[in-house]
N, C-alpha and C positions, 0 to 999 in steps of 0.2 A: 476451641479444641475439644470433641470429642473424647469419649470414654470406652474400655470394652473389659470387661471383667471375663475368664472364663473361669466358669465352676466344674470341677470334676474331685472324685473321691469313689472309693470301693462301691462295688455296687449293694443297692440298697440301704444305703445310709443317709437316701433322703434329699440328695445333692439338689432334686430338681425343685425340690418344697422352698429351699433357702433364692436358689437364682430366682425361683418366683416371688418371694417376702422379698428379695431387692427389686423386683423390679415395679413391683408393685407401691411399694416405699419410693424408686426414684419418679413415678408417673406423680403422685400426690405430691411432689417438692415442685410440681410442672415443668420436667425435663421428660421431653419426645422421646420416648424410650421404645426398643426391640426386646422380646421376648425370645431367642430364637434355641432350637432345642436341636442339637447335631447328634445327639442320640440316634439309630434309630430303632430304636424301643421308646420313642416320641411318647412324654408323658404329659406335656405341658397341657393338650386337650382335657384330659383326666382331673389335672388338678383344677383350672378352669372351666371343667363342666361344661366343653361348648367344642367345636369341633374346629381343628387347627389344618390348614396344612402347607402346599408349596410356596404361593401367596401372603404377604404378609395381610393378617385380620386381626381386626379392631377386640381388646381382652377390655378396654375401659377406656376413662381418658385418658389420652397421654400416652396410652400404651397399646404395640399392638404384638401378636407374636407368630410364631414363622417357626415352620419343622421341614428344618432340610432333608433332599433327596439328593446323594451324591452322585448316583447312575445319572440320574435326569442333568445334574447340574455338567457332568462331564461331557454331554451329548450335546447343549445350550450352549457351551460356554466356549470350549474348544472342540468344535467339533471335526476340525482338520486335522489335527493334531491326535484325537482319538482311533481317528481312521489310521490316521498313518502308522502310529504302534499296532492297532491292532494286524493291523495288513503283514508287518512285518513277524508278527509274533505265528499269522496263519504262515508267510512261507518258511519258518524254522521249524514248524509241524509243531508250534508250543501253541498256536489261536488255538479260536474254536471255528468251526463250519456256519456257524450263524452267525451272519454280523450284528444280529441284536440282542445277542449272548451278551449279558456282562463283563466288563472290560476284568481283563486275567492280573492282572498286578497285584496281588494281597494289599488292602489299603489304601493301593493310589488314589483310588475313585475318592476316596473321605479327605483328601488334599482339596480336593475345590469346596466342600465347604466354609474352609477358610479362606481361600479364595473369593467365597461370593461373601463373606463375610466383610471381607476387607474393601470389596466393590460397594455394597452397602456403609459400609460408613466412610467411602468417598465421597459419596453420596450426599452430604450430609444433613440426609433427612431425618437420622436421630441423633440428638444429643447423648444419648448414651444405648449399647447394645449390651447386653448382658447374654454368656451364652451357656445352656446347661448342656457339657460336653456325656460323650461315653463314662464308663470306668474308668479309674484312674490308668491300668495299664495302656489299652488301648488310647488313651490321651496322648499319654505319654511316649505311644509308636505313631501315634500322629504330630505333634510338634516337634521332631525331629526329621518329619520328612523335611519340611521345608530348605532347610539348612542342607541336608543330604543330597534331597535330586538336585540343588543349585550347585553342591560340589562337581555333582557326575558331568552335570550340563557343561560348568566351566570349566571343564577339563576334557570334556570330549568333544561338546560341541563345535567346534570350529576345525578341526578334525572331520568332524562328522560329517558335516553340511558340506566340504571340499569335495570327498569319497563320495557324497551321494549323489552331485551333481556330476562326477565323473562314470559313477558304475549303473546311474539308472537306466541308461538307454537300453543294454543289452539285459540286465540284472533279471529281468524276468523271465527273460527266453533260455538263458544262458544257468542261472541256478533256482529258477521259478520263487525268486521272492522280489515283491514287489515296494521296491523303495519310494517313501514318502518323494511329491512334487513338490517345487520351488513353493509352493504357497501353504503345504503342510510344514517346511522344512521354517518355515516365515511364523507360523500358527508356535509352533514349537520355541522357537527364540524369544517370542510374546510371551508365553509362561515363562520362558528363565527369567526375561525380566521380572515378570509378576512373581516370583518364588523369590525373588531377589527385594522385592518392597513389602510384601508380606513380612520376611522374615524382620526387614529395620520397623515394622508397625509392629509386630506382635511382641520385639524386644524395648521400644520404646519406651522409656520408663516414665513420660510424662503421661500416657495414651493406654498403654494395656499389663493387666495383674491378671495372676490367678490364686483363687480361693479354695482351701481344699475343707471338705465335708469329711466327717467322720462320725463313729459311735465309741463310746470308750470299750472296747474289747479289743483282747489278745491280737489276732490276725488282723483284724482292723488296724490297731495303732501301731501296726510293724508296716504295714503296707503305706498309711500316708507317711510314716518316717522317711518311706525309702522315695517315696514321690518325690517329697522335698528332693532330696539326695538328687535325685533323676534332674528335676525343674532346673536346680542348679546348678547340675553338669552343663547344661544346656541353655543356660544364662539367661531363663525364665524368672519372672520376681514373683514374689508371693507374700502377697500383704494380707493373708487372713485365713483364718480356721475356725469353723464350726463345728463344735461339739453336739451332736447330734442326739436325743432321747437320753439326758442326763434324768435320773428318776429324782422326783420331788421330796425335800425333809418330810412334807405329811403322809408320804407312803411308808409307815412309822407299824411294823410288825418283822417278826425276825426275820424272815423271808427277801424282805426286802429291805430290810437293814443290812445282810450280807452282801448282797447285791451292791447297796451303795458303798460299802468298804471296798470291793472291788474295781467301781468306778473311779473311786476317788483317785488308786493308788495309779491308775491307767490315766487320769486326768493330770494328776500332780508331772507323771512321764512325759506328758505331750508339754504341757509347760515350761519343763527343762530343755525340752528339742527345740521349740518354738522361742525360745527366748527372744523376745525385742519384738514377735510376731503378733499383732492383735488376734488375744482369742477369745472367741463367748462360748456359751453352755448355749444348749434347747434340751427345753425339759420335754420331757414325753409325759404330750397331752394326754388325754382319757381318751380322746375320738382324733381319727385319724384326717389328716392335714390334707384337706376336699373343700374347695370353694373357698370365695375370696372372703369370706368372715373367718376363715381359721388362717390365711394368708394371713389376713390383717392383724389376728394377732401375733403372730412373729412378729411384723412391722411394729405394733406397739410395745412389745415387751423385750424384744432383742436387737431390733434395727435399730438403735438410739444415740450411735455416736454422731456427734456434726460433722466427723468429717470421714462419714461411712464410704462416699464415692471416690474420695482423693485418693490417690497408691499412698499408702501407709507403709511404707517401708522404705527404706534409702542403701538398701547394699546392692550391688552391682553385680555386673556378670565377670569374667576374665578380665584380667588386667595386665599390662607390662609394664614395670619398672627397672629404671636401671640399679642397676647395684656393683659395690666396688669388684672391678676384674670381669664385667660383664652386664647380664641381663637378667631378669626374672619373671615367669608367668606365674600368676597366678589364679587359681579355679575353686570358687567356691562349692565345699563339697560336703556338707552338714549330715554329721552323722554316720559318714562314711568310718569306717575301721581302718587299723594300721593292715598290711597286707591286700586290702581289697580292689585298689587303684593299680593298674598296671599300666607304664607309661609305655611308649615307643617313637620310635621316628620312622618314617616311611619317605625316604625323598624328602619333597617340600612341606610335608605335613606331621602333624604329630596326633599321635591315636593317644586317648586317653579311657582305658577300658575299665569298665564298674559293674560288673556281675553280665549280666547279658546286653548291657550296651556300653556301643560303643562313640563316643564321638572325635571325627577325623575336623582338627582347625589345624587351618592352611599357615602356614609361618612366614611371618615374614621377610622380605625378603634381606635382612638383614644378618640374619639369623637361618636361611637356608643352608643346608648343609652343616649346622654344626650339631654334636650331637649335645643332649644334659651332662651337666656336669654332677646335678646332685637333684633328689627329687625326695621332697618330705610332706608327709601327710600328718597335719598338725592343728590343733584348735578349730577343725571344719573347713580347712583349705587346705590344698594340694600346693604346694609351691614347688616349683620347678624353673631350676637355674642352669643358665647356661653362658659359658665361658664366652669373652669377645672375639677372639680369634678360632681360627677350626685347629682341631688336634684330634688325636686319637682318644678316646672314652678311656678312663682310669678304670682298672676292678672295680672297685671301691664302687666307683658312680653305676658302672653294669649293675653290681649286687643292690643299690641303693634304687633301681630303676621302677622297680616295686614297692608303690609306698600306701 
């Protein structure tokens, strides 16, 4: 069984130096490893001194690395399916006039990188892929596409695909948009499936983690706190943190003795957040982190636990349990505040809202239609309980719905 680490963290903290000291660390243990960099502000070239691009190329032994293009991959990969959205978006007057305009969806295009990610280690021509993502934000509006457009899919699609096979003969003559063909509409069910095994490989917790990079400062260590928080709305695991440019005890002057009291008290913070989480320090070298001799020293001086590629952490994503007079979900939410989780029900599904995201899980259908009966946010989980028969929502549980 294969391996896929993603690394992401604020930018500028380095994220890509670390995915590259691991993957360079797993080629020396002789595991067939990918470099691949979904960035695209593609630095992996930079730090290997050699030039990378759509193609995977040879970085060493063992190792080779790859800088995605998600326009190109969207065009390669489905490109019935691109036509067919775009087609539709020119007759709502939302395209563009060039079909080889950049496809309009904020973000969508950056979904097939994970995509051909996941084709590549079906593949299984490496033993392990290592991948240095965007910022952490944008990461983090991209690992929830997957889960999302599979929502919209399974719930409109078959709908959809009825209506388009009834209104396309006339639909263009008649309000000049041109609905996707039987083989677009075909192209299209292929990705839900595919958006549908992405999301069980990227949550598999024998198969894929993600690592977050950071620096000890203020804005810095509020941002990966809130990642975590994010990761695990979204039942991401996360078996590792790298502290990035921790300054050295022999930078020994008061200048930068303040500097280390400062660290400290931001290092000691992540500590407590991270609890149970493997975390290391990188001290900040003299010369900046260029070519595979200063790679190597990561590898020698920070890569050193034995079991640095296994997922190192064992907590899970949501869960159901029964409990007496009912049921109970619960959502690992680390770090989150009292007040800051806002629950709801919609129909079949239940929205659980955390500052500007949102995620919509489909309920089961045991539990359709009835509403929470109490919803508490407590020790870094949301638990939310819900009564075995339907009734009407108590005050009490309304005011408690906000937890």
């Amino acid at each position: 069984m294969g391996r896929i680490i993603l690394f992401t963290g604020k930018g500028g903290v380095g994220k890509t130096s670390v995915a590259a000291a691991h993957a360079v660390k797993s080629a020396e243990e002789g595991k067939k490893t990918l470099l691949v960099s979904a960035d695209m502000a593609h630095n992996i070239g930079d730090i290997f001194e050699t030039r990378v691009g759509r193609t995977p190329v040879p970085l060493g032994e063992n190792l080779d690395g790859l800088e995605l293009d998600p326009d190109m991959l969207l065009l390669q990969e489905f490109p019935e399916a691109a036509d067919a959205f775009r087609k539709l978006l020119q007759g709502s007057g939302a395209g563009t006039a060039d079909p080889g305009d950049h496809f309009l969806i904020p973000g969508f295009e950056d979904l097939f990188s994970l995509l051909k990610i996941m084709q590549i280690y079906r593949s299984g021509k490496y033993d392990r892929i290592l991948v240095d993502c965007a910022p952490a934000g944008e990461t983090l509006s991209l690992l929830k596409l997957p889960e999302l457009l599979s929502w919209y899919m399974e719930k409109f699609f078959p709908v959809g695909k009825t209506m388009v096979r009834i209104l396309a003969p006339f639909s263009k003559a008649k309000y000049h948009v041109e609905l996707p063909d039987r083989k677009a509409m075909d192209e299209i069910e292929e990705m839900h499936l595919e958006l549908l095994r992405l999301q069980e490989l990227l949550k598999d917790e024998n198969i894929s983690s993600v690592r977050l990079v950071c620096t000890p400062e203020k804005m810095v260590v509020e941002e990966t706190k809130r990642s975590y928080m994010f990761l695990s709305l979204y039942g991401y695991r996360l078996d590792g943190v790298f502290i990035n440019r921790v300054l050295p005890e022999e930078a020994d002057n008061a200048f930068f003795r303040g500097w280390r009291e400062i660290q400290r008290g931001y290092m000691e913070e992540l500590r407590q957040v991270f609890r149970g989480i493997p975390m290391s320090g990188i001290p900040w070298y003299p010369a900046e982190v260029r070519g595979k001799g200063a790679i190597g020293r990561i590898c020698r001086e920070i890569l050193t636990e034995p079991d640095l590629f296994e997922v190192r952490t064992v907590s899970g994503g949501e869960e159901y349990t029964g409990i007496p007079g009912g049921y109970q979900l619960c959502v690992p939410l680390p770090g989150a505040l009292q007040g800051q989780a806002d629950v709801r029900v919609h129909g079949m599904d239940l929205d659980i809202i955390l500052n500007n995201y949102t995620r919509r899980i489909p309920l089961p259908d045991i539990l359709r239609g009835i509403r929470p009966s109490e919803v508490v946010l407590e020790d870094g989980k949301l638990r939310i309980s819900f009564p075995a028969e339907r009734g009407e929502e108590s005050p009490a549980a309304r005011e408690r719905g906000q937890a």
